[in-house]
C-alpha positions as protocol buffer text, in pm:
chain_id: "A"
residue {
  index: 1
  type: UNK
  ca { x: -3569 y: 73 z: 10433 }
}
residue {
  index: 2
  type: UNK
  ca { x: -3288 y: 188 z: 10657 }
}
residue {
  index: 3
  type: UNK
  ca { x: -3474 y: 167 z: 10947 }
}
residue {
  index: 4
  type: UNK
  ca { x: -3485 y: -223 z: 10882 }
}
residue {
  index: 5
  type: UNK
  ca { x: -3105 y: -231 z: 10788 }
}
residue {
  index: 6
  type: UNK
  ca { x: -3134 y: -421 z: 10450 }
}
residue {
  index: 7
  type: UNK
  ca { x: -3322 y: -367 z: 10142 }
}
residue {
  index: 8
  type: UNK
  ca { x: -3562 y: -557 z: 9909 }
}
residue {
  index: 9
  type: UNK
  ca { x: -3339 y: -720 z: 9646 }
}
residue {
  index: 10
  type: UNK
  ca { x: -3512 y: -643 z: 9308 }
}
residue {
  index: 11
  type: UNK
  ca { x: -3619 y: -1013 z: 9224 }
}
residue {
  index: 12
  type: UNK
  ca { x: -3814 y: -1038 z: 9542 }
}
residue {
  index: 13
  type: UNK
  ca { x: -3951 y: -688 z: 9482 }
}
residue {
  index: 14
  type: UNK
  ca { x: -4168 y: -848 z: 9205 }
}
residue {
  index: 15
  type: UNK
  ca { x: -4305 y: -1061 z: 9441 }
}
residue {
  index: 16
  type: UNK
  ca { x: -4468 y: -804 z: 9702 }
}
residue {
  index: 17
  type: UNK
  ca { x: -4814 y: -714 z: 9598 }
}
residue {
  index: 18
  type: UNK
  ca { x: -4954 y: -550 z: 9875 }
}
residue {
  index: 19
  type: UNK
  ca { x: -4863 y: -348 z: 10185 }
}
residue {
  index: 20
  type: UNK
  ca { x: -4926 y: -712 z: 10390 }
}
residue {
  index: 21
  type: UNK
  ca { x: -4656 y: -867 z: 10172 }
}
residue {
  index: 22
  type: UNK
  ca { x: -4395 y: -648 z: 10257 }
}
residue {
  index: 23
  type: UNK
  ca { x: -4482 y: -679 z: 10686 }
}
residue {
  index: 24
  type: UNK
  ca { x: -4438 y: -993 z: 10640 }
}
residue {
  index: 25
  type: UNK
  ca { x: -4099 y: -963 z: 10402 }
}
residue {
  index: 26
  type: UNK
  ca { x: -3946 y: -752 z: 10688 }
}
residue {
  index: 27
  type: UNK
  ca { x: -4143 y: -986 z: 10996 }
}
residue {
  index: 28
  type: UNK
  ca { x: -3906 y: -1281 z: 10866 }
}
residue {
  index: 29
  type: UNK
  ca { x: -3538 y: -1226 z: 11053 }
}
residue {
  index: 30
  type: UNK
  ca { x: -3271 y: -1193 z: 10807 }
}
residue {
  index: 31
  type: UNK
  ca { x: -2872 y: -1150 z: 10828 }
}
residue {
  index: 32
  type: UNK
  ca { x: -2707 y: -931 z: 10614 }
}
residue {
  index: 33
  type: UNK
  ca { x: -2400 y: -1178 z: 10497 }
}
residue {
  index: 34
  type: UNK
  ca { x: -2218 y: -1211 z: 10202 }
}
residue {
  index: 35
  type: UNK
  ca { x: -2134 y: -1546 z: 9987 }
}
residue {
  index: 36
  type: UNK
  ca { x: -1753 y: -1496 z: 10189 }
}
residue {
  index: 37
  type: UNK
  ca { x: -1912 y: -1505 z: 10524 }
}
residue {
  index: 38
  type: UNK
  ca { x: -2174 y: -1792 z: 10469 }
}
residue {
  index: 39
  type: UNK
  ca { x: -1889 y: -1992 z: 10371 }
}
residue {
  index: 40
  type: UNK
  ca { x: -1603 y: -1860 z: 10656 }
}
residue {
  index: 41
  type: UNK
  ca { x: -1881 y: -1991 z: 10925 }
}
residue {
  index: 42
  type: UNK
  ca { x: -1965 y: -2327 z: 10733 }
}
residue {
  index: 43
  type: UNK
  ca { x: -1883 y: -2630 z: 10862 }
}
residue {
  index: 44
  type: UNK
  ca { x: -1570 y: -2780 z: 10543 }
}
residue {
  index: 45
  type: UNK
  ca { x: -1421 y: -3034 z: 10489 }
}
residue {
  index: 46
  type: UNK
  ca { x: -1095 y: -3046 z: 10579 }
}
residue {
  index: 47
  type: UNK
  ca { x: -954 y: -3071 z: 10264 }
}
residue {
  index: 48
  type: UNK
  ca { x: -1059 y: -2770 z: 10146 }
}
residue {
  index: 49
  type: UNK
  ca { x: -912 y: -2472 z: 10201 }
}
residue {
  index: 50
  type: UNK
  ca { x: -1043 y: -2078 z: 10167 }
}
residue {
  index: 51
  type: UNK
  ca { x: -822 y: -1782 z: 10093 }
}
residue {
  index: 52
  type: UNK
  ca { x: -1033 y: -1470 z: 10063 }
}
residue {
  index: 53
  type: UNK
  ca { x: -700 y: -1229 z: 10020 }
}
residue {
  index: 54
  type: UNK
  ca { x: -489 y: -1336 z: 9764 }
}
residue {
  index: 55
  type: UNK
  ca { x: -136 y: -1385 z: 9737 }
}
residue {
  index: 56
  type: UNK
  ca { x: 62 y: -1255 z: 9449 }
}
residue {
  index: 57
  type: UNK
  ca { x: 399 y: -1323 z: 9349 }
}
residue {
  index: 58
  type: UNK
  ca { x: 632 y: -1020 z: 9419 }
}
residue {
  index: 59
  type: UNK
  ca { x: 933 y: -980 z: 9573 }
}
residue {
  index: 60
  type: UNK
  ca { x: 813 y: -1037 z: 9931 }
}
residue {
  index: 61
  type: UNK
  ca { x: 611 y: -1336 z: 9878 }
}
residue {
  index: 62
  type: UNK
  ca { x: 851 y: -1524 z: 9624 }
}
residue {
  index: 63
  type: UNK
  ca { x: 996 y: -1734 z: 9924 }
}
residue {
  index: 64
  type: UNK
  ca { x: 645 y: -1855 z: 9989 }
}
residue {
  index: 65
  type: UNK
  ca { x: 596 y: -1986 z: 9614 }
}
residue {
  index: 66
  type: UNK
  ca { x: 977 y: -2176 z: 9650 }
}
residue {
  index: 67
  type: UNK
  ca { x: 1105 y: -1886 z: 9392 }
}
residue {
  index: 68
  type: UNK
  ca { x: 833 y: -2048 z: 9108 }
}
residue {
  index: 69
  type: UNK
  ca { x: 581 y: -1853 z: 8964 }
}
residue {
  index: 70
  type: UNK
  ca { x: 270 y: -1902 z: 8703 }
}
residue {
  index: 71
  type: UNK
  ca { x: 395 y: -1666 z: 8452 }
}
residue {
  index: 72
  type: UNK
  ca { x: 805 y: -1719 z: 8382 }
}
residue {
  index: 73
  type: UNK
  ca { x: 978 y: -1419 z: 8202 }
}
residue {
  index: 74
  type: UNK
  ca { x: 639 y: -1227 z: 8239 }
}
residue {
  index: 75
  type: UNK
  ca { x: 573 y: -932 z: 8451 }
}
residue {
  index: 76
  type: UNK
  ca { x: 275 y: -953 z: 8748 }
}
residue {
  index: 77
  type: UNK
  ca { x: 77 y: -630 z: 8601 }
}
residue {
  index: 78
  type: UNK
  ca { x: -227 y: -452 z: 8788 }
}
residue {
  index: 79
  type: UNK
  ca { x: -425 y: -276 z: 8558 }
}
residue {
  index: 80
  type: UNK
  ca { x: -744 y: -166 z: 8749 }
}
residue {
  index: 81
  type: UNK
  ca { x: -758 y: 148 z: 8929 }
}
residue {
  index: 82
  type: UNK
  ca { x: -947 y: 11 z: 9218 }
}
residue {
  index: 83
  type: UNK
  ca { x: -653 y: -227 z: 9317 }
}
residue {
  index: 84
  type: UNK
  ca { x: -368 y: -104 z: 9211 }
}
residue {
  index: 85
  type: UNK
  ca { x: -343 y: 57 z: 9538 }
}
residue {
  index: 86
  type: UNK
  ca { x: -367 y: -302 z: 9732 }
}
residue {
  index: 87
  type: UNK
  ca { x: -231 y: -476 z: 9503 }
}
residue {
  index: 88
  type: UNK
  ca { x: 182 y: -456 z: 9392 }
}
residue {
  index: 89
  type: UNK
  ca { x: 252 y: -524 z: 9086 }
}
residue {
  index: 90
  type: UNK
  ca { x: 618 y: -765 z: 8988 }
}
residue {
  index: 91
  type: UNK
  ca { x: 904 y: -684 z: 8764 }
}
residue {
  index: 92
  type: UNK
  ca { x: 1028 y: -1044 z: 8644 }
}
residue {
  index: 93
  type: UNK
  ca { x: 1439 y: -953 z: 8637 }
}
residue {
  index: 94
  type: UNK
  ca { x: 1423 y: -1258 z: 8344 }
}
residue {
  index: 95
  type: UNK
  ca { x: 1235 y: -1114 z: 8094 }
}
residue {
  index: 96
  type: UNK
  ca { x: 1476 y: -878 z: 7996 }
}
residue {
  index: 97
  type: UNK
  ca { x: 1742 y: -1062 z: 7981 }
}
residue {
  index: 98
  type: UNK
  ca { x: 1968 y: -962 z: 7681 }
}
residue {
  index: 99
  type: UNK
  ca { x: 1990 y: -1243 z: 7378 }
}
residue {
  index: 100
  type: UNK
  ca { x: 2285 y: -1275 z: 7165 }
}
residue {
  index: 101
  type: UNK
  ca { x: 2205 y: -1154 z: 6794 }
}
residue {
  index: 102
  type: UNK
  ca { x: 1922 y: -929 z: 6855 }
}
residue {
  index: 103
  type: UNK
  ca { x: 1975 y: -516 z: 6876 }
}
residue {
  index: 104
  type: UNK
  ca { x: 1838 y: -349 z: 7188 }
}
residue {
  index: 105
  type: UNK
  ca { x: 1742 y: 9 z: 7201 }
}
């Protein structure tokens, strides 16, 4: 299968019965694209609008949100392991802002 560049996806796998079957799966010109780039070379309306790499609120962005966020007096956290390299994480300055009454420690 690496000779053709792309592999038999496992529901049409089921489907190839014989050795003719699968000349004429590979005979039939195929692109390897994702969802992402079917829709990047699609024809859209213009009202709608893709963004493929999000962007988070942190310190360097905030300017491009108008200093608003989703989540007031919470922190932006990245938990997976995969992203938290890409991805920086944001320390909201007003969530630990200091109430009168209660005892911090």
């Amino acid at each position: 299968m690496e000779e053709f560049e792309f592999e038999i996806p496992s529901h049409e796998l089921a489907s190839l019965r014989s050795l003719s079957d699968v000349v004429r799966y590979y005979s039939i010109k195929r692109e390897a694209l994702t969802g992402e780039d079917v829709l990047l070379k699609s024809d859209l309306p213009k009202n709608i609008h893709l963004m493929f790499e999000p962007v988070r609120f942190t310190n360097e962005t905030k300017d491009y949100f108008k200093g608003k966020t989703a989540f007031p007096k919470r922190d932006t956290i990245v938990t997976s392991l995969k992203y938290r390299n890409v991805y920086k994480g944001y320390k909201n300055p007003q969530a630990y802002e200091k109430k009168k009454g209660f005892q911090y420690y």
